[in-house]
C-alpha positions in Angstrom: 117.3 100.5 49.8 119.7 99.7 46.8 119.8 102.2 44.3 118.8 100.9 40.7 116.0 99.0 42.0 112.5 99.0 40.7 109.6 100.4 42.5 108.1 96.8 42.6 110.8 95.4 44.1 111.4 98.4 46.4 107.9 97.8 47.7 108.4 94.4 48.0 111.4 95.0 50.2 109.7 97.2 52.5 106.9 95.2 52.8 109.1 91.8 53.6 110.7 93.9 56.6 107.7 95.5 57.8 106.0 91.9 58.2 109.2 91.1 60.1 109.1 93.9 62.4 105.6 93.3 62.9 105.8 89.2 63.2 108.6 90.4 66.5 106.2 92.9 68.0 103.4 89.6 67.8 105.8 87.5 69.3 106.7 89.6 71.7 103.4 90.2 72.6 102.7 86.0 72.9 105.8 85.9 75.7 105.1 89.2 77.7 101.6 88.8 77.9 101.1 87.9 81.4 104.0 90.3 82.5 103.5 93.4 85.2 105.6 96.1 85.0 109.8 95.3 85.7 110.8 97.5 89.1 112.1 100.4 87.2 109.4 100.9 84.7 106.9 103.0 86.7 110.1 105.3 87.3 111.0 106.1 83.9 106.7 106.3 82.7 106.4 109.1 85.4 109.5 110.7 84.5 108.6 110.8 80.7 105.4 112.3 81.4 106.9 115.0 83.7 109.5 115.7 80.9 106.8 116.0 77.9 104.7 117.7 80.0 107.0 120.2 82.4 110.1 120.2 80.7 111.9 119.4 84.2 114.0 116.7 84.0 114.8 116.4 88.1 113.4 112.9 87.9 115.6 109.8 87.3 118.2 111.8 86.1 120.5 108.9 86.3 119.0 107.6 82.5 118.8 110.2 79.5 115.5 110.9 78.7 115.4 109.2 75.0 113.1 106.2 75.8 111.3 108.2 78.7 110.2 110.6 76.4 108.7 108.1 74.5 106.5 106.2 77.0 105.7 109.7 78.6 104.5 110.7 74.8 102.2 107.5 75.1 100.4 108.0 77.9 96.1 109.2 77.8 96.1 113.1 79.1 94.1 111.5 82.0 97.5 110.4 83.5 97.7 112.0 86.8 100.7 114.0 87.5 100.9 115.9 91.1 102.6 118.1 92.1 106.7 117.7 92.6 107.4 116.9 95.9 111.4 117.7 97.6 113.0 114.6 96.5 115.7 113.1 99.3 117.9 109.9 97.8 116.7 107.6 95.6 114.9 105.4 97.7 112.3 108.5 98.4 112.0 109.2 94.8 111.2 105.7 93.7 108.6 105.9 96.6 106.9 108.5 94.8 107.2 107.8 91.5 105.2 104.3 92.3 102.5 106.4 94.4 101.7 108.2 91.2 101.5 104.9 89.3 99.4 102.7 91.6 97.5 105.3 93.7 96.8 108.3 91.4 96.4 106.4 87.9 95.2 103.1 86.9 98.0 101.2 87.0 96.8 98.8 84.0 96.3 101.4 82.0 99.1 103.1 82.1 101.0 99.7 81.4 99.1 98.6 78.1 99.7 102.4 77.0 103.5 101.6 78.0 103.6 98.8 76.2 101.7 100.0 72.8 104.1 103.2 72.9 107.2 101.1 73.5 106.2 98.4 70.6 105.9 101.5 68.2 108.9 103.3 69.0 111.3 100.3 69.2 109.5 98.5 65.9 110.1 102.1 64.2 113.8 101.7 65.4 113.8 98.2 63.8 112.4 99.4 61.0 114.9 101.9 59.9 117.9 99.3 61.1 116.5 96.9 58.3 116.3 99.7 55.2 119.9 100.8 56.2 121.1 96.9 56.3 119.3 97.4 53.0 121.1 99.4 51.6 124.6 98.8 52.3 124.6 95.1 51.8 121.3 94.3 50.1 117.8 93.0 51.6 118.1 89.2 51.9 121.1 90.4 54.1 118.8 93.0 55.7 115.6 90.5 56.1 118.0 87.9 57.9 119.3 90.0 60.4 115.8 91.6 61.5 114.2 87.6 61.5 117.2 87.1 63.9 116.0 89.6 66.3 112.2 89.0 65.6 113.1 85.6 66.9 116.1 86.2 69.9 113.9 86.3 73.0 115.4 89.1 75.3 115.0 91.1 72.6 111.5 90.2 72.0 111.1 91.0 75.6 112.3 94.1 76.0 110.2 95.3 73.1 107.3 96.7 75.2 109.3 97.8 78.1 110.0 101.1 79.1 113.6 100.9 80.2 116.9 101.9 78.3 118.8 98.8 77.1 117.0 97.7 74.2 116.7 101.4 72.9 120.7 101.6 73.5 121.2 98.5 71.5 119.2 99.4 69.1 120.2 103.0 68.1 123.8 101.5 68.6 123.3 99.5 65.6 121.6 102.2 63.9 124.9 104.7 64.4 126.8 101.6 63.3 125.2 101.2 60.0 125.2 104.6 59.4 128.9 104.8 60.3 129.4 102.2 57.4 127.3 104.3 54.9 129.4 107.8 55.9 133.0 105.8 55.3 132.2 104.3 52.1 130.9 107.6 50.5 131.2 110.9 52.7 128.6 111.7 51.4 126.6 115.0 53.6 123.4 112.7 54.1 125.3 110.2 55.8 126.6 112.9 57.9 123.5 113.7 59.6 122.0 110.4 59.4 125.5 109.6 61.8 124.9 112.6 63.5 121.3 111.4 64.3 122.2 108.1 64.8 124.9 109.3 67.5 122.9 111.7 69.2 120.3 109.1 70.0 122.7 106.6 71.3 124.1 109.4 73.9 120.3 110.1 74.5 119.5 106.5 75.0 121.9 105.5 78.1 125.0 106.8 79.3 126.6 103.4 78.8 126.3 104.3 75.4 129.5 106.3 75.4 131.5 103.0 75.2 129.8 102.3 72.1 130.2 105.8 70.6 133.8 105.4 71.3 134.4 101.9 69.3 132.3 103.9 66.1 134.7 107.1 66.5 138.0 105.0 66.5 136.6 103.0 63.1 135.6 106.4 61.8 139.0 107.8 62.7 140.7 104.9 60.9 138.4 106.1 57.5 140.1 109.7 58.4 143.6 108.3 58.4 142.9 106.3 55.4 142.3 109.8 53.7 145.4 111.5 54.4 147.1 108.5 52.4 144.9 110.4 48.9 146.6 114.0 50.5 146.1 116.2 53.1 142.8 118.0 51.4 141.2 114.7 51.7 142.4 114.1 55.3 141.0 117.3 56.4 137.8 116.6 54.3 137.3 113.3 55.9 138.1 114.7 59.5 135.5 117.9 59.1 132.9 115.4 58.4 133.3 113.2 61.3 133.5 116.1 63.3 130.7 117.5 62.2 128.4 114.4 62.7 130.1 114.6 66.1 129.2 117.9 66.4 125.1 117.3 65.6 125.6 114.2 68.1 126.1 116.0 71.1 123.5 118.6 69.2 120.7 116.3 69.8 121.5 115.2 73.0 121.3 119.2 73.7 117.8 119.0 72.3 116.6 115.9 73.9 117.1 118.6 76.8 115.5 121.3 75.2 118.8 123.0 75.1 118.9 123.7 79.0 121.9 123.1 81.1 120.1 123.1 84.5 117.4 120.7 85.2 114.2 123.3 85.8 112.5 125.7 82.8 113.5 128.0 85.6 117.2 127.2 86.1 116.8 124.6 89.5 118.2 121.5 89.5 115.2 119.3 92.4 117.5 116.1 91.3 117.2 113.6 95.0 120.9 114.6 95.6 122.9 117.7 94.9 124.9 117.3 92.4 128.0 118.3 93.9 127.7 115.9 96.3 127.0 112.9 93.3 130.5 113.8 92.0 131.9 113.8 95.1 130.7 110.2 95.9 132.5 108.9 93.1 135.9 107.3 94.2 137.4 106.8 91.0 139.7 110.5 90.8 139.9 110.4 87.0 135.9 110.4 86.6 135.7 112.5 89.5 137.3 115.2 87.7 136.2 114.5 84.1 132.4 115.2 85.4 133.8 117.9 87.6 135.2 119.8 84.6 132.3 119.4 82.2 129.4 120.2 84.8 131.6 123.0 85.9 132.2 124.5 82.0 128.4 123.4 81.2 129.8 121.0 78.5 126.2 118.5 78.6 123.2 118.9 80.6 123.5 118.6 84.2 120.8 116.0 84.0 123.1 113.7 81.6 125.9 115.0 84.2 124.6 113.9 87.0 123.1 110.5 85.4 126.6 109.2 84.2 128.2 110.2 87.7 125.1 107.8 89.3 126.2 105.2 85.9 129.6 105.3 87.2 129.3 104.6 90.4 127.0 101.7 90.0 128.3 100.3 87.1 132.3 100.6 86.8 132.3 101.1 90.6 129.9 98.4 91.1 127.6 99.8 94.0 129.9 97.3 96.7 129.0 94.0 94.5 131.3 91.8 95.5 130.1 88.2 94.0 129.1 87.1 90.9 127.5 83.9 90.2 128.3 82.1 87.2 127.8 78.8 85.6 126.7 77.7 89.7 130.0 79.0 91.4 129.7 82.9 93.1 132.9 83.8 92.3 134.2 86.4 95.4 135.7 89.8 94.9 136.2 90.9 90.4 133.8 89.1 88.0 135.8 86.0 86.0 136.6 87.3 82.5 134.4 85.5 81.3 131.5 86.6 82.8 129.7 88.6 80.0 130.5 86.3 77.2 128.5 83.4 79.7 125.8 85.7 80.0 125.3 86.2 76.6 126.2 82.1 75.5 123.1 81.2 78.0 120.6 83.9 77.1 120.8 83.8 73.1 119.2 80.2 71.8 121.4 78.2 70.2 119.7 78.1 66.5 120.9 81.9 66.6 124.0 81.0 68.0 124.9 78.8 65.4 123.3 81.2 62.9 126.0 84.6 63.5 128.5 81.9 63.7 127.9 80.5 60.1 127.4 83.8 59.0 130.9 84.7 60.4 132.8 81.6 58.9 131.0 82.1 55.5 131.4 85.7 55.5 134.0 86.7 52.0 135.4 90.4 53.0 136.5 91.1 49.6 132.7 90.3 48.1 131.6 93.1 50.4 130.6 96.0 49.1 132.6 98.9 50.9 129.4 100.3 52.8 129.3 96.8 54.0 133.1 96.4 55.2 132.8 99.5 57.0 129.7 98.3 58.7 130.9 95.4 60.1 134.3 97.0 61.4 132.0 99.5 62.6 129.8 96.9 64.4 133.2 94.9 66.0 134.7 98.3 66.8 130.9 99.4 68.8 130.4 95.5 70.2 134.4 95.4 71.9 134.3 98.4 73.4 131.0 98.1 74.9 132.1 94.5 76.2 135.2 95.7 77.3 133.5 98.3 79.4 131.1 95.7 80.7 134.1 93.5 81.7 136.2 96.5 83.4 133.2 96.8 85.8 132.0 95.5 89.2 128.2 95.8 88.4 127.5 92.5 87.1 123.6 92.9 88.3 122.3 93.7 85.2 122.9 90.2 83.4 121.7 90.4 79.5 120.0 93.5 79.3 123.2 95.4 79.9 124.8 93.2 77.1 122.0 93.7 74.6 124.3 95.8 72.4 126.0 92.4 71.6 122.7 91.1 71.0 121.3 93.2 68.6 124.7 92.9 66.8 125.0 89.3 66.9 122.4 90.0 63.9 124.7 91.3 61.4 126.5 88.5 60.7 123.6 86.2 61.4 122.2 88.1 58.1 125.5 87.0 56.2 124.3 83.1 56.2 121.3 84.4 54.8 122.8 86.7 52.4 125.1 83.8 51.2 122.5 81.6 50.7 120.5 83.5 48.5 123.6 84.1 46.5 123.8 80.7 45.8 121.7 79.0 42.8 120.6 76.2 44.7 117.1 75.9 46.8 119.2 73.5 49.4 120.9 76.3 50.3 118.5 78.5 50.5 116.4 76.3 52.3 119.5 75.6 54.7 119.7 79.0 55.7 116.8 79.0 57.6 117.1 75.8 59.5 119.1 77.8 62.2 115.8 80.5 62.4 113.4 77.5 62.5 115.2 75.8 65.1 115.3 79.0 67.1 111.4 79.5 66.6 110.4 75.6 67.2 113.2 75.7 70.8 111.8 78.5 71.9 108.1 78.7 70.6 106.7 77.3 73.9 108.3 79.9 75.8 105.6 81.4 78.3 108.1 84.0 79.4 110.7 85.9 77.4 112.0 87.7 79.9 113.6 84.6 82.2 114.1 82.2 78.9 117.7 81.3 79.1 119.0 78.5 76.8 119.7 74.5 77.6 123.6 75.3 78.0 122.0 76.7 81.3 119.5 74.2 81.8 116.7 76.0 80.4 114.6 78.4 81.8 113.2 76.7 84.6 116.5 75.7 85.9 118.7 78.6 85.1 118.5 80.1 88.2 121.2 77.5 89.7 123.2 78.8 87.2 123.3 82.4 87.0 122.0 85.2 89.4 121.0 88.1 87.8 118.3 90.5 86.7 118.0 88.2 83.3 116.4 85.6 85.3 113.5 88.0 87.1 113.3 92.1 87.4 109.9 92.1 89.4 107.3 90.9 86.4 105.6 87.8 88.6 103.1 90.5 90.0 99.9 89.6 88.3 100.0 85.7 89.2 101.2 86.3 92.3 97.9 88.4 93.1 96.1 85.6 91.1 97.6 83.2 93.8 96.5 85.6 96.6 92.9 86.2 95.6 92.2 82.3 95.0 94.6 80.9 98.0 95.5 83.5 100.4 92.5 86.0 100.6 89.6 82.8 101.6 92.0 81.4 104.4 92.4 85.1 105.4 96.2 84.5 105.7 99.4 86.4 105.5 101.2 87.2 102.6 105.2 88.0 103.3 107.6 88.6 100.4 111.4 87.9 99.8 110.7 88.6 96.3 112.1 91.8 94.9 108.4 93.6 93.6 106.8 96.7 94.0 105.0 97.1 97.9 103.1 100.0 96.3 101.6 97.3 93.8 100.8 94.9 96.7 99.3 97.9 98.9 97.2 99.8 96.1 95.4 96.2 95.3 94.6 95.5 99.1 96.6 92.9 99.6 96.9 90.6 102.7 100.7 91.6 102.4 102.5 92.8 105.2 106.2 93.8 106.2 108.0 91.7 108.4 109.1 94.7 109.8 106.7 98.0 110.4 108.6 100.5 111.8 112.4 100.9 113.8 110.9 99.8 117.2 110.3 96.5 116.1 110.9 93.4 118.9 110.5 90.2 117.2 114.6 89.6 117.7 113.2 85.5 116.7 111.7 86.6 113.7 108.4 84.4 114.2 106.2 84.6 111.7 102.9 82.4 109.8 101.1 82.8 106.7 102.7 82.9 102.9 105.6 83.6 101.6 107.0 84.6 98.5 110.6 83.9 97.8 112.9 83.5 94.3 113.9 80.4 93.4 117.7 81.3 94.3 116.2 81.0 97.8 116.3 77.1 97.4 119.9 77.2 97.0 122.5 77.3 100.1 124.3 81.2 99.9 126.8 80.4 102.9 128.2 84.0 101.6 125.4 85.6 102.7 124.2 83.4 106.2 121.4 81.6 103.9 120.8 78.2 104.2 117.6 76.7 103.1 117.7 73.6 105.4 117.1 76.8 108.1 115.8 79.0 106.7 112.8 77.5 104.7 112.1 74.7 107.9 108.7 74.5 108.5 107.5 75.5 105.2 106.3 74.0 102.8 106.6 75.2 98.7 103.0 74.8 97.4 103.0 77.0 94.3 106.0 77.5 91.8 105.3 80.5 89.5 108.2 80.3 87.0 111.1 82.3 89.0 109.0 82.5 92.2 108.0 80.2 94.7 105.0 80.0 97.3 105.5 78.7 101.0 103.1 78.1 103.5 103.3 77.7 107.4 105.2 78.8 110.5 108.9 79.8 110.8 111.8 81.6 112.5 113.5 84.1 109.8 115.6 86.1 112.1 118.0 87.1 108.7 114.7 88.0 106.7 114.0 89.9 110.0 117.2 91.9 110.0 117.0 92.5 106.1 113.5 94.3 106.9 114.7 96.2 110.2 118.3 97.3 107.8 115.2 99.0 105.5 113.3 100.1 108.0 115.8 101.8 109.7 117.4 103.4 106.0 113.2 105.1 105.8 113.7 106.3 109.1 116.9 108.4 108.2 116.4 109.4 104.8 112.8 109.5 104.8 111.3 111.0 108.0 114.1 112.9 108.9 115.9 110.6 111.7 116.7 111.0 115.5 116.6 108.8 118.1 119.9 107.6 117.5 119.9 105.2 120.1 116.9 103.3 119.1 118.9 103.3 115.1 122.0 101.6 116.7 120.2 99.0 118.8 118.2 98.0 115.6 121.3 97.9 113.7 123.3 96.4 116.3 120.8 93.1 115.6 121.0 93.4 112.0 124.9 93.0 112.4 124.6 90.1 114.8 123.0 88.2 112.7 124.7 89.2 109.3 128.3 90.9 110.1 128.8 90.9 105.9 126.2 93.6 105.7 128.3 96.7 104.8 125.2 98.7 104.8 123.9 98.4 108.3 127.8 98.2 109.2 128.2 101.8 108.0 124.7 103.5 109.0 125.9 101.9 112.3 129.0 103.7 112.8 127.1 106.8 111.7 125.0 107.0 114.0 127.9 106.3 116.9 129.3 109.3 115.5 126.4 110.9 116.0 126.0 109.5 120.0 129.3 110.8 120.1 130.7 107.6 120.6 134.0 107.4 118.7 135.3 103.8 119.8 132.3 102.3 118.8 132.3 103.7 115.7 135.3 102.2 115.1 134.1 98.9 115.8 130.8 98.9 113.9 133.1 100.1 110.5 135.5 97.7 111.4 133.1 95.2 111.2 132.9 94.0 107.1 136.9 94.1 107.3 136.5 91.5 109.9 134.5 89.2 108.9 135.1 86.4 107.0 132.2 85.1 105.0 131.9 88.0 101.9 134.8 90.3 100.7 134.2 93.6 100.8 134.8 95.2 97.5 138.0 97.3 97.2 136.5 100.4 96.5 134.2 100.2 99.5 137.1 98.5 101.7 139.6 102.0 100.7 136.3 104.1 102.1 135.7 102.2 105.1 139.8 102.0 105.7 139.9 106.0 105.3 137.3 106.5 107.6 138.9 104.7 110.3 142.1 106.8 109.6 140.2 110.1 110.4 138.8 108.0 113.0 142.0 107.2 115.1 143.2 111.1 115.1 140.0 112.5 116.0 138.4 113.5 119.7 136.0 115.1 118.6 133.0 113.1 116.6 131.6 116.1 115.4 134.7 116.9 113.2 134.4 113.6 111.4 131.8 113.3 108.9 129.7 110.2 107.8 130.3 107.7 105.6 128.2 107.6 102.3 126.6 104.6 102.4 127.7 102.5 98.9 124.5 100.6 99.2 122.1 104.0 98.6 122.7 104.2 95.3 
C-alpha cells in the first residue's frame, strides 16, 4: 500500500485485489473441476502429513518441504498414516506413498482437502504479491498484474495442486518485489520481508537457487552503487543484504525444524543413502559442492539430498535424449529455443500481447525507484532461471518448470495498465483491458487448464503434435477414464489396458477391469496378444520411428472409440510386442529393487526380449549387463552395455554414453566379474 493514502481508499485497494485473487481461485476451480490428482500429488500429500505430524522428513526428500507442509496442514486428522516402512529407490516409495492414498484413506477426500488447502495458501501468496506491487508502483499497477495471473491458465491450474512450481514462482516474485522495496530504501523491514521472501523460495524448490542467484547479483549491484556515497555506505548496504541472506537460509533451517539429519532421532530412512545420491551424480563440480556442504552440515541433509536428486534429473537430464518441439524431436541437446516455445505456446496470446505493451510503454525514468529496482530485480530472477532451464537436459517438465517466467510475465503486463490509468482519457483506459478480455473470451471455454495451450500450437486439442511434454497431460484423465469404464467396459465385462501414464494404485483401489500386460518376470506372451480396451495418449497417434513406434503397427486392429481430451480409447484385438517389452522392462525393475532379486537367469532372458525388440532402451540395456555380471558372464556383459552405443535409432545422451563407455573400460581389464560393480541405472531416478 502507498503511504499518504486514505483509509477509504486503502480499503478499496485491498478489496479490488482480494476480488481478484478470489475471481482466479473461481476460475480455477471452473477449469480443474473434473481433474484427479497429477502423478506426483499423492507423494507430496503423504509426505506433508508425515512432516506436520512426525517431524521426519525421509519422504520425497528430493522437493523441500514448503508446499508439502501446506497440503499435509490441510488434511482431516482422520488421514491415515501407517507406519514407515524401509524405503528401497524411488519407485518403492512412490508405491507406498499411493497405498496410503487410495487403500488407507478416501482418496476423494483427501483431494478436495488438497485442493481447498492449496487454493488458500497460493491465494494468500497472491495476495501479498499484489499489496507489495502496491506499494512500490501503485495499485492500478498492482490490480493489472494479479488480473493477469487470475486469467493465464497454467497458473490457474496449478492453483489447487499440491506440487512445487507454482509455489516457486510465486514466492520468486514475492522475493523479487521485496528485493525492489530493500534497494530503494534499506530500510530493516525490507530486510526481513527479503529475508522471508528468500527463505521461502529455497523452501519452495531447489530450482529456486537459480532464481535467488539473479535477485543476489541485482542486490549486489545496489551494494556497489553504495560504495560510490563512501565506504560506510558500502558496508551498510552489504550488512543488510547479508543479513536478509542470512534469515534466508534461517528459514529454510526452520522449515526443517532446525535438524540436519532427516529423523527427530538423528536417521536419515531417505530410499537411498545419501552417500550414494552424491555419488551418482556425474557432474564433478556438483559432486563436490554437495559433498562439502552435507559433509560440514551447511543445509539439511533432506534439502541435500533433494538438490543432488534436482541435479541429476534436471541439469543431468535423467538420459533424455529428444525433445520435441514445434513437431520435430530434436536428437541429443534441446534447441535454444526450447523454453522460450514452451512458454510462447502455453501463455494466450491477449496476455502475450498484454506484458509486451506493458514493456514497449514502460518510461524507466517515471518509475519510482522501488519500482526500477523491482523490475531489474524481476529480469535479473527471470534470466537466470531461464538460463538454468536452457543449460539442462530435462526438458520433461514443459511449463510448469518455466512458471517463474510466468508469474513474471505479470509485472510488465501491469505496466499497460498502470499507463492507462495515468492517462486522462476513458479510451485508454478502456484499451487497457482489451488484451485481459481477449484472454478471458479465448480461453473462457477452456474445460481443462491444465492441457490448454494457445492457437500458435494449434490449440489445445491439437497441441500434442506439437510439443511433448508434461504441459500437455501429468495423469489428471483419471476420473472420466473410470466414467468410461463403468458405462463401457464393466457391462461387456472387458479388459481395460493402459499406455497412459496414471496411477495403477487408482485403477486397482476402484476395482477396475484393469490389468497389466505383464504380471510378473515369467511372462511368455513373446507376441504380445492381447483384447479388450486400451488407453493410450494422443502422442500414440503419431509415428515415433526414434522409439520403434509406429501407429500403422501398432494401433492395427483397433479401433479409437472415445477421445477424452489428451487420451484416447481403443477397442479390439492386437499384437503389441513393444507395449509388451515396456511392461516386462517394469516388471523386471520390481523384481530387483522391490522383492529383493535372484534368478538371474530368468532377468536376462526377460531382458534379452525387451532388447530385441527395442535396442534404444538404455534401461533394460544396463540392468542387462548387470545381471551378466552377476552370472559371471563378462563377454556378455559387454555386449548387452554395448548395445545403446550401437544402435542407431536414439542417441544416447553424453552423460549416460561417458558411464556406459567407463564401464566397458573396467570391463575389458577385468577377469573377475565380481571386482566390477554395476552400473547405476540413469533411468531410476
Amino acid at each position: 500500500m502507498a503511504p499518504g493514502q486514505t483509509a477509504t481508499a486503502r480499503v478499496a485497494g485491498i478489496v479490488l485485489l482480494l476480488v481478484l485473487v478470489l475471481a482466479g481461485i473461481a476460475r480455477s476451480h471452473w477449469g480443474t473441476r473434473s481433474d484427479s490428482f497429477t502423478i506426483d500429488e499423492p507423494w507430496h500429500v503423504v509426505a506433508g502429513v508425515s512432516y506436520v505430524r512426525t517431524g521426519d522428513f525421509r519422504l520425497n526428500p528430493e522437493h523441500p518441504p514448503l508446499v508439502k507442509l501446506a497440503a499435509g496442514a490441510g488434511q482431516s486428522r482422520d488421514f491415515v498414516l501407517p507406519p514407515f516402512a524401509p524405503l528401497v529407490e524411488k519407485s518403492q516409495e512412490r508405491d507406498w506413498v499411493e497405498d496410503v492414498v487410495f487403500f488407507k484413506n478416501d482418496a476423494a477426500a483427501v483431494q478436495r482437502a488438497t485442493r481447498l488447502s492449496l487454493w488458500a495458501f497460493h491465494g494468500a501468496l497472491v495476495f501479498a504479491l499484489g499489496l507489495l506491487l502496491w506499494r512500490a508502483l501503485g495499485l492500478a499497477w498492482a490490480a493489472g498484474s494479479l488480473a493477469f495471473l487470475a486469467l493465464e491458465p497454467s497458473v490457474a491450474a496449478h492453483l489447487p495442486v499440491a506440487m512445487t512450481d507454482l509455489p516457486l514462482a510465486l514466492t520468486l516474485a514475492l522475493a523479487v518485489a521485496c528485493a525492489g522495496l530493500l534497494l530503494s530504501t534499506w530500510q530493516w523491514r525490507w530486510v526481513l520481508a527479503a529475508g522471508m521472501a528468500l527463505g521461502l523460495v529455497l523452501g519452495s524448490k531447489h530450482s529456486g537457487l537459480a532464481g535467488v542467484a539473479g535477485v543476489g547479483a541485482v542486490l549486489a549491484v545496489g551494494v556497489l552503487a553504495g560504495w560510490r556515497e563512501g565506504w560506510a555506505e558500502g558496508v551498510r548496504r552489504l550488512g543488510r543484504v547479508a543479513a536478509a541472506g542470512v534469515l534466508g537460509v534461517a528459514v529454510l533451517w526452520a522449515m526443517y525444524g532446525f535438524r540436519f539429519h532427516a529423523g527427530p532421532d538423528g536417521s536419515d530412512g531417505f530410499n537411498r543413502a545419501m552417500a550414494d545420491k552424491v555419488a551418482d551424480l556425474n557432474i564433478p563440480h556438483w559432486r563436490l559442492a554437495i559433498g562439502v556442504a552435507d559433509e560440514a552440515r551447511l543445509l539439511p541433509r533432506a534439502y541435500l539430498w533433494g538438490l543432488a536428486d534436482t541435479v541429476r534429473a534436471g541439469v543431468e537430464g535423467r538420459g533424455q535424449s529428444t525433445h520435441f518441439v514445434w513437431g520435430v524431436n530434436h536428437m541429443g541437446a534441446p534447441p535454444w529455443f526450447t523454453w522460450p516455445s514452451i512458454v510462447v505456446a502455453k501463455v494466450p496470446l491477449g496476455l502475450l500481447a498484454m506484458s509486451l505493451l506493458g514493456l514497449l510503454l514502460l518510461r524507466w525514468k517515471s518509475l519510482p525507484p522501488a519500482g526500477r529496482w523491482l523490475l531489474a530485480a524481476g529480469a535479473g530472477a527471470g534470466l537466470v532461471h531461464l538460463a538454468a532451464l536452457m543449460s539442462g537436459q530435462g526438458t520433461y517438465g514443459g511449463i510448469r518448470h518455466a512458471l517463474p517466467l510466468v508469474v513474471l510475465l505479470a509485472l510488465p503486463a501491469g505496466a499497460l495498465v498502470a499507463f492507462a490509468w495515468r492517462q486522462a482519457s476513458a479510451a485508454w483506459r478502456a484499451a487497457a483491458l482489451v488484451p485481459l478480455a481477449a484472454a478471458l473470451v479465448m480461453t473462457f471455454g477452456e474445460p481443462r487448464l491444465w492441457e490448454y495451450h494457445n492457437e500458435l500450437a494449434g490449440g489445445s486439442e491439437g497441441a500434442y503434435r506439437q510439443f511433448g511434454n508434461e504441459g500437455l497431460d501429468l495423469g489428471q484423465r483419471w476420473h472420466e477414464i473410470k466414467a468410461f469404464h463403468d458405462a463401457v467396459i464393466v457391462p461387456e465385462g472387458a479388459t481395460l489396458y493402459s499406455d497412459y501414464w496414471f496411477m495403477e494404485e487408482q485403477a486397482i483401489a476402484a476395482r477396475t477391469n484393469y490389468r497389466r500386460k505383464v504380471d510378473s518376470i515369467d511372462d511368455t506372451n513373446i507376441a504380445g496378444v492381447y483384447e479388450g480396451y486400451f488407453i493410450y495418449p494422443m502422442m500414440s497417434t503419431l509415428p515415433w520411428p526414434e522409439w520403434g513406434w509406429d501407429p500403422a503397427v501398432g494401433l492395427a486392429g483397433l479401433e479409437q472409440v472415445k477421445r477424452l481430451g489428451f487420451v484416447a480409447v481403443y477397442k479390439g484385438r492386437r499384437e503389441d510386442p513393444l507395449g509388451r517389452a515396456g511392461d516386462v522392462y517394469g516388471r523386471v525393475l520390481e523384481h530387483l529393487y522391490r522383492r529383493g532379486g535372484g534368478r538371474d537367469e530368468v532377468v536376462a532372458a526377460r531382458l534379452q526380449e525387451v532388447v530385441a525388440i527395442a535396442p534404444f532402451h538404455v534401461g533394460a540395456a544396463i540392468e542387462l549387463g548387470n545381471a551378466q555380471l552377476r552370472l559371471g558372464d563378462l563377454d556378455a556383459a559387454r555386449i548387452a552395455y554395448r548395445l545403446p552405443l550401437e544402435q542407431q535409432m536414439t542417441p544416447v545422451e553424453p552423460l549416460v554414453k561417458s558411464q556406459i563407455e567407463a564401464q566397458l573400460a573396467r570391463l575389458d581389464t577385468a577377469t573377475d566379474p565380481a571386482t566390477v560393480p554395476p552400473l547405476r541405472n540413469p533411468w531410476m531416478e
